[in-house]
KOLPAGU-590870 format. One record per residue (C-alpha): x, y, z; residue in one letter. Coordinates in steps of 0.001 Angstrom, whole numbers, plus 500000, padded with zeros to 6 digits. Example, Ala and Ser with C-alpha at 12.3 -4.5 7.8 and 13.67 -1.06 7.14 Angstrom:
BEGIN
512300495500507800a;513670498940507140s;
! end
This chain:
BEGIN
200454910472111558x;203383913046111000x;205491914195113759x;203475917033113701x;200162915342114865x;198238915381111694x;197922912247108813x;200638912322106368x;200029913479102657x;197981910321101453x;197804909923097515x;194648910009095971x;194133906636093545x;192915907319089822x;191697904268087881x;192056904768083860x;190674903522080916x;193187902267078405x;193511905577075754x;196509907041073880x;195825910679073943x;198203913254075409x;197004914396078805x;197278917965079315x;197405919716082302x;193640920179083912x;192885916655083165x;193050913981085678x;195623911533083936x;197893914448084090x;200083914210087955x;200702918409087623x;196749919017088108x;197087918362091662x;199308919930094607x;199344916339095995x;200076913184094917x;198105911154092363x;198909907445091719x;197253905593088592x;195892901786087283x;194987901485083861x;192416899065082944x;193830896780079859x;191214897038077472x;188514899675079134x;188320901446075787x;185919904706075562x;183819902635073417x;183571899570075977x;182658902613078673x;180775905310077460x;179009903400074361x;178296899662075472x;178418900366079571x;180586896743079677x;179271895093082439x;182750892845081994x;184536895766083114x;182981895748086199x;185533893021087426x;188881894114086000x;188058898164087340x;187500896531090858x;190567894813090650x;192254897984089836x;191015899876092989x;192141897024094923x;195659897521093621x;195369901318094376x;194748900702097708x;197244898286098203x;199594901130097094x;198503903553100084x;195828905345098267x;193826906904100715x;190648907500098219x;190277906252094629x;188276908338091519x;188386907382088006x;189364909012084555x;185720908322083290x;182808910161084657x;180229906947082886x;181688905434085265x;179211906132088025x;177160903125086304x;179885901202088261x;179493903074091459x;178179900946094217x;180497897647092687x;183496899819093056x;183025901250096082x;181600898002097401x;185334896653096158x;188151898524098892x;187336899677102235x;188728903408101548x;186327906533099726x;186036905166096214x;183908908189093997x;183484906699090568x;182289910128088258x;182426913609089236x;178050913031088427x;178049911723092551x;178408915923092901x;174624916590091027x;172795916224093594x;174872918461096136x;174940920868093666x;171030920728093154x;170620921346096248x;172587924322096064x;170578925929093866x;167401928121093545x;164203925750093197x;163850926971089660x;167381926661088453x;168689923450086649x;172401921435086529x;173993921713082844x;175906918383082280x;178661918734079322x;179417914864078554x;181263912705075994x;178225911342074540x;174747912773075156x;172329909599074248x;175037907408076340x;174028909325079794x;171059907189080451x;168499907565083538x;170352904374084641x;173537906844085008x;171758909237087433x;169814906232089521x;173376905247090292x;173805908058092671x;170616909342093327x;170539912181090815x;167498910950088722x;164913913485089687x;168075916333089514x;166818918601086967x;169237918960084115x;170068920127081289x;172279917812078901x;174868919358076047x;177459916483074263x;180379915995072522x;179889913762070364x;179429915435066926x;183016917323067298x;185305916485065082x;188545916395067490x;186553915157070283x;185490912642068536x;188271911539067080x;191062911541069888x;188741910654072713x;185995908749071798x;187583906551068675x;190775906858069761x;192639907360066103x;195411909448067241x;197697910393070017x;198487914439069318x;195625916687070378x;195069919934068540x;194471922107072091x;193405924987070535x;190456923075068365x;189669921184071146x;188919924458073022x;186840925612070473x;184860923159070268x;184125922639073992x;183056926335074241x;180972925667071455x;179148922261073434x;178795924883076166x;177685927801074332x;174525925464073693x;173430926547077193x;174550929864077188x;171700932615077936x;169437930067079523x;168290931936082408x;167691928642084543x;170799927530084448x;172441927500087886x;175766925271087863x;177653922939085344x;178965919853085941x;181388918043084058x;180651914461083202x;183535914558081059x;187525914299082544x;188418915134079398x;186719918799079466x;188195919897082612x;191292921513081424x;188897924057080092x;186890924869083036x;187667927852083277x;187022929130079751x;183539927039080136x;182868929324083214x;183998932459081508x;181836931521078987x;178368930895081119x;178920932805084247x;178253930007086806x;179505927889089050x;181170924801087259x;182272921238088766x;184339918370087707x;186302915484088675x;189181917860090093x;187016919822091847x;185603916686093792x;188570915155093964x;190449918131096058x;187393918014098344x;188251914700099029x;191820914472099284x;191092918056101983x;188520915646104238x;191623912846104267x;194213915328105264x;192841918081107763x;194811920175110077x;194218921372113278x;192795924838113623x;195395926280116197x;
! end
């Protein structure tokens, strides 16, 4: 507790997969998204392939073992920089005895049930066929309507995130190309609220949400609700 009665500042714990890309400001691997503090594990050898493509059950170990280490360091809640992740969710929150939310996906159903009864959840992710039923199970999303749109067959995307050839991201391409993943579920009249599978995506939130007019979550998002519920202040 501070002097002032409330609980200190407590750091929020990101675990990472191993990538090379620059980490611009918006995405979670970047310490200036947040007005708090942010401390990080990378995972030796969690490659975007290993995650997203083959769901490595072998990670399962060495991303516990991170969280652990996190809250060794004082983290008061952990996330991760992977939203396919959530595969993972119950082992890693199973592993450390603090709030441990693996994928900004543990927000669908909340969000569902936000919605009109005839709306629907648009999911932008990394890699469309790789979000399985299996994904959604994982937190109880699997009878959330939705509405998937991937990245997959953009040429940046796919080349800085997902194979990893090259550190220097062309921002302005990647942009582009985002908006155009999006526009895919622009003018459907159903739609009620995006979320973001994706950490990478989040820096362009905001033009996503210019874009489609709705409501749109990520892995920030989620993560300043959860740093606010481990830091509250009294109302007086």
């Amino acid at each position: 507790m501070t002097a002032a009665g409330w609980p200190a500042d407590q750091p929020v714990g990101v675990i990472g997969l191993e990538t090379i890309f620059t980490k611009i400001p918006g995405h979670i691997r970047n310490p200036s998204t947040f007005g708090f503090p942010v401390i990080y594990e990378v995972v030796a050898g969690a490659t975007a392939h290993r995650v997203v493509t083959q769901a490595d059950p072998t990670l399962i170990e060495p991303f516990c073992q991170a969280a652990q280490k996190l809250q060794a360091r004082g983290a008061g809640a952990i996330t991760t920089g992977c939203g396919f992740l959530v595969l993972f969710q119950q082992q890693l929150a199973d592993a450390v005895t603090v709030p441990l939310f693996a994928s900004s996906l543990v927000q669908l159903p909340m969000v569902h049930r936000m919605l009109t009864g005839d709306q629907h959840v648009g999911v932008l992710t990394a890699k469309q066929a790789s979000l399985t039923p299996r994904h959604l199970a994982a937190i109880g999303a699997q009878a959330v309507p939705i509405r998937v749109s991937g990245m997959e067959d953009q040429q940046e995307f796919r080349e800085v995130m997902l194979e990893g050839r090259r550190a220097e991201l062309d921002v302005p391409k990647m942009r582009a190309e985002v908006l155009a993943v999006a526009g895919r579920l622009a003018g459907d009249p159903g739609l009620g609220a995006v979320v973001l599978e994706c950490t990478d995506l989040v820096p362009f939130a905001s033009d996503i949400q210019q874009l489609l007019g709705v409501p749109v979550f990520d892995i920030v998002t989620l993560t300043n609700m959860v740093h606010a519920s481990l830091t509250r202040r009294p109302y007086r």
